[in-house]
N, C-alpha and C positions, 0 to 999 in steps of 0.2 A: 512395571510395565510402562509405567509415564515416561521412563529414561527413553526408552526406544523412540518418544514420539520426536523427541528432539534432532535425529538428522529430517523428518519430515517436513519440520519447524524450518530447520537450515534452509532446506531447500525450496519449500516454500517462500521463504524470505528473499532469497536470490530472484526467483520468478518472479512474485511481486514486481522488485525494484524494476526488473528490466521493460516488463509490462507497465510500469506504471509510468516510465520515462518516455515509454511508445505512444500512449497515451496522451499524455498532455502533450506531446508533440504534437499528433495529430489536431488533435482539440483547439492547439494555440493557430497550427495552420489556417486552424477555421477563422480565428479569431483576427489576425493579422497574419499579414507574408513573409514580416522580417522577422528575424530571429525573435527571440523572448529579451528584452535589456537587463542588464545587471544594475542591483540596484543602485550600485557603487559607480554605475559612471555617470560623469558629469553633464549630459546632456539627453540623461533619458529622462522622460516623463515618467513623472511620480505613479500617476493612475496607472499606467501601464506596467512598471515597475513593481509596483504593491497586487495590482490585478494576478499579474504574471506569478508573484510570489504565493498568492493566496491560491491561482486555481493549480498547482503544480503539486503544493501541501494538497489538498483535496486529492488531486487522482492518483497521489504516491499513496494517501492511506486508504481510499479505496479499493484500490488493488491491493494493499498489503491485509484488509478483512477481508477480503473474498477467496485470497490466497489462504488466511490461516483456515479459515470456517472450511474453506474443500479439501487441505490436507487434516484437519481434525475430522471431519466427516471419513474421509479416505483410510486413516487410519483405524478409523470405529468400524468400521465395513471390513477391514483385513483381521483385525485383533479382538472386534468385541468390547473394547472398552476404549472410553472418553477418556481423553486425553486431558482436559480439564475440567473446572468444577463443574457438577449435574445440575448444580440450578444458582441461584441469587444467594438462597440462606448460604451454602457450602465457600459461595466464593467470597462471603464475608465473612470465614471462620480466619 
């Protein structure tokens, strides 16, 4: 039964990324006007550079937990069974 959860997995993953990319966009609009700097070019600031890299990491796995926990949920609600381990002890077997 757990095979099946995996196009739900797929597809959650895809949603995620594209939400999570909408996201820190918006987020960074708040933050500054100009684009996000790469950290490779030679005249961006460091702080902004490293900021930019840190809160981008942050709302990509944001969104990619929120995305798996509502398609694991989603699928417990269609099928009955958890997609992953039931507690702590199981998912340290």
């Amino acid at each position: 039964m757990k095979l099946l959860y995996k196009p739900f997995a797929l597809i959650a993953g895809v949603i995620a990324a594209k939400v999570g990319e909408r996201l820190f966009k918006t987020v960074w609009s708040k933050i500054d006007e100009a684009e996000p700097p790469e950290p490779t070019r030679r005249d961006a600031n460091v702080g902004k550079a490293v900021g930019a890299a840190a809160l981008e990491a942050a709302t990509l796995a944001a969104a990619k937990a929120a995305a798996n926990r509502a398609s694991a949920r989603s699928f417990h609600y269609l099928f009955g069974v958890w997609p992953g381990a039931e507690s702590a002890e199981e998912a340290e077997k």
